[in-house]
N, C-alpha and C positions, 0 to 999 in steps of 0.2 A: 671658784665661787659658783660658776655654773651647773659645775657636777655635785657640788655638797648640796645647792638649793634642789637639784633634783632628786638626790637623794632623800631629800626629805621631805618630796613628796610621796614618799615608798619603795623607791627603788632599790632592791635588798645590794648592799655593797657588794656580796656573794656573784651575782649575775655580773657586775665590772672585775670583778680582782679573775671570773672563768676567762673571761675575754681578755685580758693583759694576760692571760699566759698564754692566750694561741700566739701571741706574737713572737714568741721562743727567746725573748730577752731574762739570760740567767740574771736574778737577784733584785727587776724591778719588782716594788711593793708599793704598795697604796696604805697611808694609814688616816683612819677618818676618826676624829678626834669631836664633841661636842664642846663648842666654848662660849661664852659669851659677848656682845658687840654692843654696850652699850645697855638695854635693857634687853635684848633679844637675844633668845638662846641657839645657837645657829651651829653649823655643820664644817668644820674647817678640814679639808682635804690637802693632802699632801704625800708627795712622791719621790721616792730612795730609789738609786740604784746602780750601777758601775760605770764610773769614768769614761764616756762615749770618746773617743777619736774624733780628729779632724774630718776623717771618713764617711763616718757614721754621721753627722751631722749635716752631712749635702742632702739635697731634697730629693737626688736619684734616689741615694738610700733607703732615706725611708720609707720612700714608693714601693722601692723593690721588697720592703719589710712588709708590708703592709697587701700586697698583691700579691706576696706566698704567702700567706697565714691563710687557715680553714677557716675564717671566720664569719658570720651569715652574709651576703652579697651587699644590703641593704645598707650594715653596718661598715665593711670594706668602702664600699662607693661613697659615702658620705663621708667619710675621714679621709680618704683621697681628696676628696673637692676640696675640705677645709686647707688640707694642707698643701692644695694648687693654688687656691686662693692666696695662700700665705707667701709661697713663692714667689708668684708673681708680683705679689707687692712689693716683697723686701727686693725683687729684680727690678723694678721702677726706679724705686728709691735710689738704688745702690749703683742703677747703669751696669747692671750684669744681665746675664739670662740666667731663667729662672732653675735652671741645671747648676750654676755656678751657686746657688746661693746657699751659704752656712747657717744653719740656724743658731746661731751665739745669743741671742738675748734670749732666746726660748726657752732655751734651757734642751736638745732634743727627746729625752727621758721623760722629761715635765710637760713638756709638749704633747709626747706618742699618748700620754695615760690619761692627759687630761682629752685631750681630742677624740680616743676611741671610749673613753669615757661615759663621755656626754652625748656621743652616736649611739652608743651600747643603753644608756637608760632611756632616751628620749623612743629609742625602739622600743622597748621595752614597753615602755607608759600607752604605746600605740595611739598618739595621738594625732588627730587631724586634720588641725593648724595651730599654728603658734602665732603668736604675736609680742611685740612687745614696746614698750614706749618709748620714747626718743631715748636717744642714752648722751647721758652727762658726761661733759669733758671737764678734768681737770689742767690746771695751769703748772706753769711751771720749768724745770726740766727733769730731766733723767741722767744717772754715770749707764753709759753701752759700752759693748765691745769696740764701738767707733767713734768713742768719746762722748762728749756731752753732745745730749740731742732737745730740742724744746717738747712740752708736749700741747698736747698730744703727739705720741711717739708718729714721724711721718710715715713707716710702716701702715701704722692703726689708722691715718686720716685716709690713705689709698683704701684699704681695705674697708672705710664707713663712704664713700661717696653713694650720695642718692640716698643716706640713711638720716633722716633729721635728726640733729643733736641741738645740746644748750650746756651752757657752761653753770658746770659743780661749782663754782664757787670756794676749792679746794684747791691747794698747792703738792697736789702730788697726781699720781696715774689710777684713772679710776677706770682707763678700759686701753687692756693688751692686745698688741697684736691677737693673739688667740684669741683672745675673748670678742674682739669684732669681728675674725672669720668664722667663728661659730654662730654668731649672729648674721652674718650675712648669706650662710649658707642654711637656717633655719628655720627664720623669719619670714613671714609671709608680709606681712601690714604692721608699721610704728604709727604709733598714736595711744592715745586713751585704753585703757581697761575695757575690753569688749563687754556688752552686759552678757551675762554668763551668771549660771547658780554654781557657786564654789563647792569641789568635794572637798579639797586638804591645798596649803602650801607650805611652803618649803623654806627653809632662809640659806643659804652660802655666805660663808664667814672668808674675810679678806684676813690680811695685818688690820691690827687695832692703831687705829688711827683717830686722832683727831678732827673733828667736823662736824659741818652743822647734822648730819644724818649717821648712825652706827654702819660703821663702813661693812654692811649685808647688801648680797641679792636674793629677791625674793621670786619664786615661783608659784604660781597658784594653776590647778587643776582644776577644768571644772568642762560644763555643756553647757554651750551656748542655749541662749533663749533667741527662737529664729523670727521673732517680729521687730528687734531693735537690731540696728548696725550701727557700728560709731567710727568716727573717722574725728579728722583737723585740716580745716581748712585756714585760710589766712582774709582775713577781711581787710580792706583797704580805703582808707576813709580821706577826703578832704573838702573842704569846705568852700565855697563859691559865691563870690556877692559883687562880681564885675564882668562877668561871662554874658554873652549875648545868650538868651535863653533860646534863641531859633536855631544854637549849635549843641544843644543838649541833646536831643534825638539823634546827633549824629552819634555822638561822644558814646553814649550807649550803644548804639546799635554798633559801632567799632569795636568797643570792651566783649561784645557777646562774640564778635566774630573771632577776635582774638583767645576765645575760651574762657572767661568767666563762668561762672556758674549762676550768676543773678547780680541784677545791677539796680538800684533803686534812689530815689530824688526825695528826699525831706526837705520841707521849708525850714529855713532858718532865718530868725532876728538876728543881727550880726553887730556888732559896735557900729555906733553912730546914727545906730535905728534902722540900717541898711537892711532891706532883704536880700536873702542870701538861699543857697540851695547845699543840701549835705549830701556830698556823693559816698555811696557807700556799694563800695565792689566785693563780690563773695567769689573766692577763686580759691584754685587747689596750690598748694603750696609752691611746687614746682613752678608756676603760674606768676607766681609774684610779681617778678623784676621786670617781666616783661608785660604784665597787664599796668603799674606802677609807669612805664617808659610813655604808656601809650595815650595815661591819664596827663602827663607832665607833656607830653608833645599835641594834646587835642585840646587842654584849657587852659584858664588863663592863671592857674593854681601854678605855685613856687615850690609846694612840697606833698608826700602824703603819709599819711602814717597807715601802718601795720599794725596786725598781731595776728597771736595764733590763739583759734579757738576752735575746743572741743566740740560737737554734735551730736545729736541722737537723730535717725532718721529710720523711717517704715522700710523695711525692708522692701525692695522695689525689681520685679521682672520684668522686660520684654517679650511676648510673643506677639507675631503677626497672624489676624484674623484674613477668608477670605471674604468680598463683597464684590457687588456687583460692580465696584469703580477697581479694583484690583486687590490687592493684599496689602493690607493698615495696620499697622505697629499699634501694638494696646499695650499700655502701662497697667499692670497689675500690682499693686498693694495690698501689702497685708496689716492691715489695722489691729492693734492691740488687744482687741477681743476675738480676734481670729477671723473677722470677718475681711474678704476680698475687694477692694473698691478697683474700678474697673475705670480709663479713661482713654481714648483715642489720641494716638498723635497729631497734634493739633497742624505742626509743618507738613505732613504727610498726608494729612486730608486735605488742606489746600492745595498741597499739589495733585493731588486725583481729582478736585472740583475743577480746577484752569482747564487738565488736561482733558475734563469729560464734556464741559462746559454746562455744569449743573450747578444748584446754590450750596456755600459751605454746609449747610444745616445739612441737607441731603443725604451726604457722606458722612456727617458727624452720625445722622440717626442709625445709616446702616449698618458701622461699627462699633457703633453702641449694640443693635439686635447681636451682629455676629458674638458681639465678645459674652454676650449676657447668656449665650446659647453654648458656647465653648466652655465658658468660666462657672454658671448657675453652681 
């Protein structure tokens, strides 16, 4: 699905079918076929070719395939990693080392064309990050070479840690081992659609399957627009109407220290007419469980709720200016019309004012001059 959606972003099949033959495997073939997924007219790929061995299927092998072929450095090195990556998980999993390990559900043939595939076109497309969105798990199980397995296939969950997902809502496998080492060897940032002006995308056709979505992956090409950046973070909310308010400034200043990203107090009317206060914590994903630990251990809250939400935010630099209290971190932004709004680190000037023993203002004006004189 990965290689058909790239392919049709323009990648001529011609430039993948040159590169599966440096690998010297007599009778592998690629056939890329156009079919439909629902209402989407999408790219279905697929690969033939001679009965691999027990042999052939160890991961020395295909190292050693793949480490003799002519094929450009860029594209070798990268289908190595994926298929290091892959190794090592199925040797997790499995309580092998990753020398011992058979690729039996891969397919090896299915494997080798699909992995330098998708090395071979993403070089190609010459692009300069990728990204992509959380990726959807399907429920269920699977028939393996080592029986029935739940899924997500436990391969596929070693291979997605650190990678945010959500559940498909579908009783089948909507991402393979393969197809999360390719993501995790590609992938820069999951989240949202970066803003970006789109040239062309792509779709990759699965099996036709039943579900709420036409079982495609879809790729889009495009350049970034460099005044928005978008991310997901997780906001964490709970409500307060029996809390001593002279431990709220702790409570915060705790959350900040613990990593938060902004913490903020709304009043609230609460049943029974009670005034109440609405804690609401802005933290990075990663962040959650343990800024959520630190809410449930600092007030007198019983629970908190979550979610994830998407953002747009100013594209944002650090450089340090000099002055006469020492070198001040400036926050540079770029504002949507192109203009640069220019701001001093507000902890970093405090600590030049203590240590100079002059007033905040002081420091704030003379990194204001510096930055207005560097940045004009």
């Amino acid at each position: 699905m990965l290689l058909g959606s790239l392919l049709g972003l323009g990648v001529p099949a011609k430039i993948v079918r040159e590169a599966l033959a440096l690998l010297g495997i007599e009778g592998l073939r690629m056939r890329v076929s156009g079919v439909r997924r629902g209402a989407i007219a999408a790219s279905y790929v697929a690969f033939s070719g001679p009965r691999q061995s027990l042999a052939e299927r160890k991961f020395g092998a295909i190292r050693a395939r793949l480490e003799n072929t002519s094929r450009a450095d860029p594209v070798r090195e990268k289908a190595l990693r994926v298929f290091t990556y892959l190794a090592e998980a199925e040797a997790r999993v499995h309580g092998v080392t990753p020398a011992e390990v058979h690729f039996h559900e891969l397919g090896a043939l299915d494997a080798l064309g699909e992995i330098v595939g998708v090395c071979v076109a993403v070089e190609y497309l010459g692009v300069d990050r990728i990204t992509a969105s959380p990726v959807a798990l399907g429920s269920g199980s699977v028939e393996t070479e080592h029986g029935r397995l739940p899924l997500p296939a436990p391969a596929t969950l070693e291979l997605l840690r650190g990678i945010p997902t959500y559940p498909a809502e579908v009783e089948w496998e909507t991402v393979t081992p393969t197809g999360a080492a390719l993501l995790a060897t590609f992938v820069q940032s999951f989240g949202p659609m970066p803003p970006l002006v789109p040239a062309a995308q792509g779709f990759g056709a699965g099996d036709d399957r039943k579900g709420p979505l036409p079982n495609v992956l879809r790729s889009v090409l495009g350049s970034e627009t460099p005044l928005l950046e978008g991310d997901v973070v997780t906001v964490l909310e709970t409500n307060l109407d029996d809390m001593n308010p002279e431990h709220l400034p702790y409570l915060i200043e705790e959350l900040m220290a613990e990593g938060a990203l902004d913490v903020s107090l709304s009043p609230l009317s609460m049943k029974k007419g009670r005034p109440g206060q609405l804690l609401r914590v802005i933290a990075r994903p990663a962040d959650r469980d343990r800024l959520a630990r630190r809410v449930l251990l600092e007030s007198s809250t019983t629970g908190v709720r979550y979610h994830e939400m998407p953002r747009l935010k100013l594209v944002r630099e650090v450089h340090p200016v000099t002055t006469p209290f020492g070198r001040i971190p400036i926050k540079v932004l770029r504002k949507p019309d192109g203009r640069s709004l220019v701001a001093p680190e507000y902890e970093a000037c405090a600590r030049a004012a203590r240590k100079h023993g002059v007033p905040l203002q002081r420091v704030y004006r003379e990194a204001e001059r510096a930055a207005e004189e560097e940045f004009s």
